[in-house]
C-alpha atoms as one frame of an Amber mdcrd trajectory, in Angstrom:
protein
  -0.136 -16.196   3.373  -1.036 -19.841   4.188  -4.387 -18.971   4.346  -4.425
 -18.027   0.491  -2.396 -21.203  -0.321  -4.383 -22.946  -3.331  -6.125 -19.553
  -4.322  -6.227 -19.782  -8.050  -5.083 -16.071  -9.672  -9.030 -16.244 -11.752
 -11.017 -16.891  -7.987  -8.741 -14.057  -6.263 -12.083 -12.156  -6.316 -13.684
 -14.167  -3.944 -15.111 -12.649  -0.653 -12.768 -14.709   1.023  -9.697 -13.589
  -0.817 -11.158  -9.676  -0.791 -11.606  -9.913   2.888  -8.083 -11.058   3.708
  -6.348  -8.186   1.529  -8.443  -5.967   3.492  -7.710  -7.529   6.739  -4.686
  -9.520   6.462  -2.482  -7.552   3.459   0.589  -9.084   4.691  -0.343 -12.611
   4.854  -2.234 -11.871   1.069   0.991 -10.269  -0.241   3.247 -12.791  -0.988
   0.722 -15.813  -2.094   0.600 -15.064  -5.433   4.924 -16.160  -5.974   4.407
 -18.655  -2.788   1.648 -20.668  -5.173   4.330 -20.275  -7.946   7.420 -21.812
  -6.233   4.860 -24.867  -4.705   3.715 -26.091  -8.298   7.681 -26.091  -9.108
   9.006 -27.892  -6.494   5.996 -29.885  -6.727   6.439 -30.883 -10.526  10.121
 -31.040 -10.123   9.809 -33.556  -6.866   9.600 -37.196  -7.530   5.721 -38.164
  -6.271   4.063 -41.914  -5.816   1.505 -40.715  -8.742   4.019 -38.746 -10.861
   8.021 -38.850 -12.493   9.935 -35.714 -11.288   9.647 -33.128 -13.917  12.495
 -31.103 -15.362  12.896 -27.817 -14.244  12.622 -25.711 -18.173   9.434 -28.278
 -18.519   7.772 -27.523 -15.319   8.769 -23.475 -16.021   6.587 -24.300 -19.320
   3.525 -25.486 -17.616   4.092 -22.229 -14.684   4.576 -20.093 -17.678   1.161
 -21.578 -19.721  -0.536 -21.129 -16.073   0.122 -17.074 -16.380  -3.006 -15.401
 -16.183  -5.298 -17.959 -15.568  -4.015 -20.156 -12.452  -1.220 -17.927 -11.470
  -0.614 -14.095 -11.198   1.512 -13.188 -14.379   3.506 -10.693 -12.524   4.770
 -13.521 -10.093   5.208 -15.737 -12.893   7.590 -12.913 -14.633   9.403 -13.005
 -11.013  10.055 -16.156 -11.503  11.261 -16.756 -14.677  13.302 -13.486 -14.375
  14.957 -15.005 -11.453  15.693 -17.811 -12.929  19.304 -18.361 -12.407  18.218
 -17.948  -8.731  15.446 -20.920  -8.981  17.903 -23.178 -10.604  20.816 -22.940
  -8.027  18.342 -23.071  -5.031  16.699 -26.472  -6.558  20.241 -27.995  -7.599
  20.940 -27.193  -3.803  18.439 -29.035  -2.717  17.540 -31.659  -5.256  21.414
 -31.889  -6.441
């Protein structure tokens, strides 16, 4: 999976990404919600460069992403599990 980290949903054709499902289906599997939960925490997490985000904004941008930088099935995941995403970050951000 961490070798598809930062695979964009558009460049999953790549040799690269081909080979790996061929190869590697298990590590490949679960990239697609893995980039999906980053780019949250990431826009919800205070940065040097960047305010922390709130969570329904950064869903906006994930959800905007759908189809072009992320896999719109994960991105339905997501959102459909929202209550989930919410408690997990209030667990952890508080």
């Amino acid at each position: 999976m961490l070798a598809c980290h930062g695979v964009k949903f558009k460049s999953q054709l790549t040799a690269y990404a081909i080979f790996l499902s061929r190869v590697a289906p298990a590590k490949a599997a679960g990239t697609g919600i893995a980039a999906v939960a980053d780019v949250f925490d990431a826009l919800t997490s205070q940065r040097p460069h960047k305010g922390r985000w709130e969570p329904e904004t950064a869903a906006r941008e994930i959800s905007s992403l759908a189809g072009s930088h992320f896999d719109p099935g994960c991105v339905t995941a997501f959102l459909n599990g929202w209550d989930e995403v919410l408690a997990i970050h209030d667990l952890y951000r508080g």
